[in-house]
N, C-alpha and C positions, 0 to 999 in steps of 0.2 A: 585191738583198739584201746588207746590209753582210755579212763575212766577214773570219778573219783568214786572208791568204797568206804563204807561204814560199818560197825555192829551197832550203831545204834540209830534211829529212825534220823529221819532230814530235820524234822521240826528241833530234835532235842539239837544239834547243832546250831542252829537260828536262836532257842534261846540261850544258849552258852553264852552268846555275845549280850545279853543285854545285863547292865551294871548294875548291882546290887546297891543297896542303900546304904553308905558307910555311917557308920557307929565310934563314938568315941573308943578309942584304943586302951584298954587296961595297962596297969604299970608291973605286971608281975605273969609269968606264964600261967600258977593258979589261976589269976582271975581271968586270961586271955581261953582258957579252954573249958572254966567252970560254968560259961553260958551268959556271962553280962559283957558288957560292951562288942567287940565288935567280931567278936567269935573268934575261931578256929583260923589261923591265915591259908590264905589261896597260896599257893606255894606251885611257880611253874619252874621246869627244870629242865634244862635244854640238852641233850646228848648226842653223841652220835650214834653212841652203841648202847643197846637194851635188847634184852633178851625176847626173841630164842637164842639170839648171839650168847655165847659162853664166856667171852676172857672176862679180864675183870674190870674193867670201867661199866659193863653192863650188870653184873652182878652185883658191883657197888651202889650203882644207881636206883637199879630195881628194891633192894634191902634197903637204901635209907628212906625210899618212898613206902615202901608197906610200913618201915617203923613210926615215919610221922601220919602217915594213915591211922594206923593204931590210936595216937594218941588222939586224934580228933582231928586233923588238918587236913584239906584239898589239897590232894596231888594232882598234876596237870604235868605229865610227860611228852616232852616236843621230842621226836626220833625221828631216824630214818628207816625204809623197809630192813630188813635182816639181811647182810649178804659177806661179813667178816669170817675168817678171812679168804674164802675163797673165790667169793665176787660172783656166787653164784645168788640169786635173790630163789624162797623157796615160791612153789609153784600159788600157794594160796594168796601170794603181794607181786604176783607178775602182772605188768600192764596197770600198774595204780600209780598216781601222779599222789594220790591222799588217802588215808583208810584213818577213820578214826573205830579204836575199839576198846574193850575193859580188860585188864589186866591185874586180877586179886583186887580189884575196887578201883585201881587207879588208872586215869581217864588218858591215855595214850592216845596220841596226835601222830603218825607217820607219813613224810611228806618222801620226794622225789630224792633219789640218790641215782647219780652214774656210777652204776655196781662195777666194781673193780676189783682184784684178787687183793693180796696186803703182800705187794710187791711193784716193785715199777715207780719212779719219782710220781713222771705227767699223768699218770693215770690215779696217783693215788689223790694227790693236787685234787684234780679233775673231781674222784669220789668226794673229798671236804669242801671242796665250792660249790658245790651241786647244789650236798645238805644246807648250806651256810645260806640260799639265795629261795630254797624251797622252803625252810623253815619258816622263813619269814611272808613267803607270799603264799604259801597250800595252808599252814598250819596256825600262826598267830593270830589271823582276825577270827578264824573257828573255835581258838582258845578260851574265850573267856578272859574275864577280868584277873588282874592279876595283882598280890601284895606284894609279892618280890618274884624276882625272877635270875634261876643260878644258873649259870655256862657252865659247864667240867669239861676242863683238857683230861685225855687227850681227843682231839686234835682243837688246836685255840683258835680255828675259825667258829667253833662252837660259840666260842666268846664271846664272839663280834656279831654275830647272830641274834644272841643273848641279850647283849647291850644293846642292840638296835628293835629286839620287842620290849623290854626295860622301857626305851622312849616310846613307843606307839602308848605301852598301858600305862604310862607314867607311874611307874614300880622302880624300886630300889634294884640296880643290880649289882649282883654276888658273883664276883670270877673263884674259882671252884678251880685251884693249882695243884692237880694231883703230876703234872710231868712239865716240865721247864722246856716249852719252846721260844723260839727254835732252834735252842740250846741243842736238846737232843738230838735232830734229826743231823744236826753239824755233828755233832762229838760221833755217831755211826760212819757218815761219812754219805750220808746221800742228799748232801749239796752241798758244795763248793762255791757257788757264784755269788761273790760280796756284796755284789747291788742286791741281789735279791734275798739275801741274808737281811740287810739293813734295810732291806725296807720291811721285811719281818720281825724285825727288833722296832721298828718304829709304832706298828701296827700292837706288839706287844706291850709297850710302856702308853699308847693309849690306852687300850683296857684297862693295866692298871690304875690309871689317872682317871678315869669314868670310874672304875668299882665302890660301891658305896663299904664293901668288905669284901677280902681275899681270903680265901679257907687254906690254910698250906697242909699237907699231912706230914711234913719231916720239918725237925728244926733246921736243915740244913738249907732247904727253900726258904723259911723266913731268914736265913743269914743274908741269903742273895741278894733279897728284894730290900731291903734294908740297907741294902749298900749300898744299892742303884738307886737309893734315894727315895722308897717310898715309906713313907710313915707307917711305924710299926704300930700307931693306935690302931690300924684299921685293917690289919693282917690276925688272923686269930688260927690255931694249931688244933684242929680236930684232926687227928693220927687215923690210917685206915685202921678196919677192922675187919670182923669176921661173925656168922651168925653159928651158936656153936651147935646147936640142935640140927645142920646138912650134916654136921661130921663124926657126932660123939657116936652113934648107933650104926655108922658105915661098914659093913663088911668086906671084906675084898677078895672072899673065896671065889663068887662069880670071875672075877677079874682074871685070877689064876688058873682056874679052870679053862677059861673062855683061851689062854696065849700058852696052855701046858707049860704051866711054872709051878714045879713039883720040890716046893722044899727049899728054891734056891734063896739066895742073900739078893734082894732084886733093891737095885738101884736106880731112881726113877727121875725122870724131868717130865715135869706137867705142865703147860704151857704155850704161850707163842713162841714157835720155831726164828725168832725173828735175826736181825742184825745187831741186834742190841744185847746175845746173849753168849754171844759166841761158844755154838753148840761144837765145833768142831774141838773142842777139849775134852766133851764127853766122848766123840768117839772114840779122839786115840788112846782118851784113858780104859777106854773098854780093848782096844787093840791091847796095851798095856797088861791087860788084866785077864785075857783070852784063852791062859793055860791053866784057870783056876775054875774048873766046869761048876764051883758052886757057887760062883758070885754073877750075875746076870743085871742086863741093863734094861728097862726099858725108858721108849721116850713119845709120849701123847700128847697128842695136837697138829699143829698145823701152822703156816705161816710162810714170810718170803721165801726163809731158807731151808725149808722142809727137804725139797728135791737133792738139794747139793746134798745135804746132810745123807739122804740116804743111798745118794752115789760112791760117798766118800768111804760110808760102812761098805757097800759092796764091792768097790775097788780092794778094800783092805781086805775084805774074806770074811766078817765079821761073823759069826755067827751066834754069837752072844750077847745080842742089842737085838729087840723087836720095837718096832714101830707102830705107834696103836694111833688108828685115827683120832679126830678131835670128838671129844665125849661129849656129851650132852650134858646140860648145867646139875641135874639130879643124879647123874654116874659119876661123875667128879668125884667126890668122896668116896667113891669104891676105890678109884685108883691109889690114894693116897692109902688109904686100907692095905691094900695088896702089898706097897712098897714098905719095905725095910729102912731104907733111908731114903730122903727127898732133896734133889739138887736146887738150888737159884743162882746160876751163874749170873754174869756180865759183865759185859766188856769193859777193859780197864783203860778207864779214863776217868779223868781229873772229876768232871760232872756227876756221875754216876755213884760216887761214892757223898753225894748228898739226897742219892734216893734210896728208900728202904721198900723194895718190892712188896706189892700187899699181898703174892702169895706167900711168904714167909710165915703171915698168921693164921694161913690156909693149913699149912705144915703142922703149924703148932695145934692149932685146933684138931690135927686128925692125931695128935700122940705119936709124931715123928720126927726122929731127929733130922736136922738141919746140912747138910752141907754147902754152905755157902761162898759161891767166889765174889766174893764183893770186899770194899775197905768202906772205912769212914761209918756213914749214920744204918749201913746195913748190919756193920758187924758190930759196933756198939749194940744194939737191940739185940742178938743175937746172943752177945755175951753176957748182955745184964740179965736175960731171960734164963743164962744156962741151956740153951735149947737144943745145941749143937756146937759146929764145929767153923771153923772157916779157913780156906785155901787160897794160896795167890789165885789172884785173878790170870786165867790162861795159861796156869801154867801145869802141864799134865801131868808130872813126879809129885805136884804137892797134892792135887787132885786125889792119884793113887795114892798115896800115903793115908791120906785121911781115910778113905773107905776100906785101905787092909787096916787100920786101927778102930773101927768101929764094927769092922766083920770077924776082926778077934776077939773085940770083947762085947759082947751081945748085953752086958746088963748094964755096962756104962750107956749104951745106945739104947736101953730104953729108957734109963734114971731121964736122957736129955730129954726122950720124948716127952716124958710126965712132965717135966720142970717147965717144960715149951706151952704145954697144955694149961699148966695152973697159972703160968704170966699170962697168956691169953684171958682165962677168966679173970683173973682181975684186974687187969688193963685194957680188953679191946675186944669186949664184948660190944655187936654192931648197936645190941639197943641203949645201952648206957650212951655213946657216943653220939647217935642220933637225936638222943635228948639234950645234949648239950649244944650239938647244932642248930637243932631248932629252938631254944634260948638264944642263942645269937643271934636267928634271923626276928623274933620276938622283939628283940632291943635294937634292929635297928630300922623294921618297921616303926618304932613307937614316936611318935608325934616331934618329940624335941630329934632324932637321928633323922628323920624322914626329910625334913625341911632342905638342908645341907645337899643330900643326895639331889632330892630333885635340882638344886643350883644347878650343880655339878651334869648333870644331863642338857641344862639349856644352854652349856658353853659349847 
């Protein structure tokens, strides 16, 4: 029997919803967190994915809410139950239409999802409409008040979601562009149909046109949106990051032990299994690489193409690729530990080389080198970092080459790792970052930005 749960009593829900006393707005974040004018901002944040889910739009989400937690701000997380990517929901959120509960302080809202694997067009549709129509009817009026309120792709019904509690709580909304749709799910290849292509382009230059600010994490996003005509005052570049205290103390002896990997050169992908990365390069490069008993592959996670992937290796005989299930968000950094080198493929298209995967500074954080199949804004950061190395995209000779040239020379492959590590700390450490974001949402809360916004919501 569906039912709605909570961890926390009914009443404290009941009062959520009643509006606080607004207070003139300070002009400086000092004085917006030092206790005069109108405090700390309510800060809600609309997602699909947050953990116990692992990839990383939930890891990014969760970390920028404990860092504005930290400084003094209201977090308010709008989610859906956990079920990424295997469309299994876990047994403690089965049968809830709503569960509100605490999470490190922060006040988590989970509404109805039609749990679905992260494979299949209509079914996955189906999981993002679900969120997109629950969010707004289980979770927003239980929410509380609200000073702004962010959507993060992926997936950008999030948005629309977002924007549409934005107008309930009459708050500024923030579109949060960590992936370009429906750019991407065209450039993989799983949709073709032009009406409904265009009317996904439509549906996306609204958002844009409603957001009172656009967050991009690559320059190559703000190139896009800039061209299609949206005013670059109101697009601002907060780059992902990484929090380095998961990874600096990770060991990976567990990890070796646990898959009897005794000494070798282990070559790793951590990760969504997906269409977007075109894993079938690492197999044949391990085909490729199959007569050299001291260089070993493994590949952790899960995703659409998981299966193929590991029919593909057993067709070929492989026995020098292991398969490790999807890890848990605090065993992550074991894996990267264990690995010698760490892969970020994807597939080569015109699009994708305007994205810089944010496990990249996952890598770098764990003191590993790179090998990257990407072009444009991934292998720029790559190369300014010194971090590593980069290979055509899909192409398994360059693949191989790179890993017999980093398995020859063991001290060049760790110089990259360090060099990976020290760009991380002084570029894209998660807390730096998160204080420069919430300055942005600081300035466009403030009295003279707020006005405009709300216009912009009553057209």
């Amino acid at each position: 029997m569906e039912h709605i749960g909570s961890a926390k009593d009914s009443n404290t829900a009941k009062s959520a919803i009643t509006p606080r006393p607004k207070k003139a707005t300070p002009t400086s974040l000092e004085g917006l967190l030092g206790g005069e004018g109108n405090g700390p901002l309510n800060i809600h944040y609309v997602s699909h994915y947050f953990p116990p889910e692992v990839n990383a739009p939930a890891i990014r989400v969760s970390e920028l809410a404990r860092q504005w937690k930290k400084k003094g701000h209201s977090v308010t997380v709008l989610t859906g139950f956990p079920n990424h990517p295997s469309g299994v929901i876990p047994d403690k959120y089965l049968g809830r239409i709503y569960q509100r509960e605490d999470f490190n302080g922060i006040d988590v809202h989970r509404s109805y999802v039609y749990a679905a694997p992260n494979k299949g067009f209509v079914k996955r549709i189906a999981n993002y409409l679900s969120f997109m129509v629950s969010s707004v009817v289980c979770s927003s009026w239980r929410s509380g008040p609200a000073d702004v309120v962010i959507g993060t792709s992926p997936q950008f019904f999030v948005a629309v979601s977002a924007w549409f509690i934005s107008v309930l709580k009459r708050a500024p909304f923030v579109f949060e562009v960590r992936d370009l749709w429906p750019e991407e799910i065209v450039a993989v290849g799983a949709i073709k149909n032009r009406f409904v292509i265009g009317v996904l382009e439509a549906i996306e230059m609204f958002l844009y046109r409603r957001a009172g600010m656009i967050i991009a994490v690559a320059q190559g996003t703000v190139d896009i949106l800039i061209s299609r005509g949206i005013p670059k005052e109101k697009i601002a570049l907060i780059p992902n990051g990484v929090s380095l205290e998961r990874f600096t103390e990770a060991d990976g002896t567990n990890v070796r032990k646990r898959f009897n990997l005794n000494g070798e050169f282990l070559v790793s992908y951590i990760g969504t299994h997906g269409m977007a990365h075109r894993l079938e390069t690492v197999i044949d490069a391990a085909e490729c690489l199959k007569d050299n008993k001291k260089i070993r592959f493994m590949m952790v996670g899960d995703g659409a193409e998981k299966t193929k992937l590991v029919a593909r290796a057993k067709q070929k005989g492989l026995e020098n690729i292991t398969f490790a299930p999807q890890a848990p968000a605090d065993e992550v950094p074991q894996y990267y530990a264990a690995s010698d080198v760490c892969l970020a493929p994807l597939k080569k298209t015109k699009l994708f080389e305007k994205n810089i995967p944010s496990k990249l500074y996952e890598i770098m954080a764990s003191k590993r080198p790179i090998l990257l199949g990407a072009k444009g804004e991934s292998q720029r950061l790559v190369h300014e970092a010194q971090a590593g190395e980069s290979f055509e995209p899909e192409n398994v000779e360059s693949l191989v080459e790179r890993i017999e040239r980093l398995f020859g020379d063991r001290e060049h492959s760790s110089k990259l790792g360090k060099q990976g590590l020290d760009y991380v700390t002084k570029n894209n450490r998660r807390e730096t970052l998160a204080e420069k974001y919430s300055e942005l949402l600081v300035t466009l809360c403030s009295p003279n930005k707020l006005a405009p916004n709300k216009q912009d919501m009553k057209q």
